[in-house]
N, C-alpha and C positions, 0 to 999 in steps of 0.2 A: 426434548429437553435434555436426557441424555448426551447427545451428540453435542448441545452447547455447553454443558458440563466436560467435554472430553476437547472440546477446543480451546475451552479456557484456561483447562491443564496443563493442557499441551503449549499454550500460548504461556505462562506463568513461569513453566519451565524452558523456556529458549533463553537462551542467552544471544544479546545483541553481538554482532560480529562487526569489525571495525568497516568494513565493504558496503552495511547493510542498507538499506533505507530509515532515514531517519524522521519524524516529525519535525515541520515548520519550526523552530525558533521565534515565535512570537517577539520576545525581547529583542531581536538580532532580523525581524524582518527590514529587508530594504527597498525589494522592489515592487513597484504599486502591483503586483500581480501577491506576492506575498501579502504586504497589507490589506488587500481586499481579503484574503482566507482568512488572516486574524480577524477581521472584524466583522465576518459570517461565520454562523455557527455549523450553518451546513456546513461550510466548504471546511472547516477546521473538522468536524466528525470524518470527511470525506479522507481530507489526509489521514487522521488517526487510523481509520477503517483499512485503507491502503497498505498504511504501514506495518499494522499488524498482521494481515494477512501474506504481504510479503515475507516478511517474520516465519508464520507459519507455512506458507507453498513450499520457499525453499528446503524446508526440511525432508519434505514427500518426494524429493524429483531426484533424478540421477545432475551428475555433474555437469552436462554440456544444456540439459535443461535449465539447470541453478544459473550458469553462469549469464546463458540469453535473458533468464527472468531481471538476473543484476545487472547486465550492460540495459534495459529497459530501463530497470529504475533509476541508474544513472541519468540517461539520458532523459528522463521526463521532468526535470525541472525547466529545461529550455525547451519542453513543449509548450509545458503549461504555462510558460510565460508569455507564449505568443499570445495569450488572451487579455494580457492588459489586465484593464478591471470588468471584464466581462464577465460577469456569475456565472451563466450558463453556460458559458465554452471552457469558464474552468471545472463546472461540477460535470460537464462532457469527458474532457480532459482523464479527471479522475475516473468517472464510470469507465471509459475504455481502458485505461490501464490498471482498474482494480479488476474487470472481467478474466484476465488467464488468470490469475489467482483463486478470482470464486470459482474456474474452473479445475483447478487442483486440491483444493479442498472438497469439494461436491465428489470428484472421483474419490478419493479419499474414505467421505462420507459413505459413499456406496459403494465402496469396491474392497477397504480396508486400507492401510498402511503401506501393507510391502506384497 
């Protein structure tokens, strides 16, 4: 409980940076790959989850780290598009590129900060 109290501080206090990963735009979706996340709540948790924790990895990692985490998340919206309206190859999608983050926070988790 701890440690989720000290993630959400940590998350509370970052300030988004203009490079960052951002959540879906609901209002502003256009392609049926976006529409389908709007109208699952999974796949909309899934991005939110993502993005936060992009959010928060990048802060723990040195810079040539940061930057491969940010060319990834650039590039995952024309992953995840190749799924179409496929639920499960976009909540795939998401699980693989939220995985090196949960594994920078886990290290984090256990290992400390710096």
């Amino acid at each position: 409980m701890k440690i989720c109290w000290s993630l959400a501080l940590i998350a509370s206090s970052l300030s988004l940076s203009a490079h960052a990963a951002s959540p879906i735009n609901c209002a502003k979706a256009s392609s049926p790959t976006e529409k389908t996340i709007c109208s699952t709540s999974s796949l909309l948790q899934a991005d939110a989850r993502m993005t936060t924790y992009f959010e928060i990895a990048t802060q723990f990692v040195g810079m040539g780290v940061r930057g491969d985490l940010q060319d990834s998340q650039q590039a995952f919206p024309a992953v995840r598009n190749k799924c179409g309206t496929d639920k499960a190859c976009i909540l795939a999608a998401y699980q693989k590129q939220t995985a090196p983050l949960e594994a920078v926070i886990a290290n984090v988790k256990t290992h400390g900060p710096f």
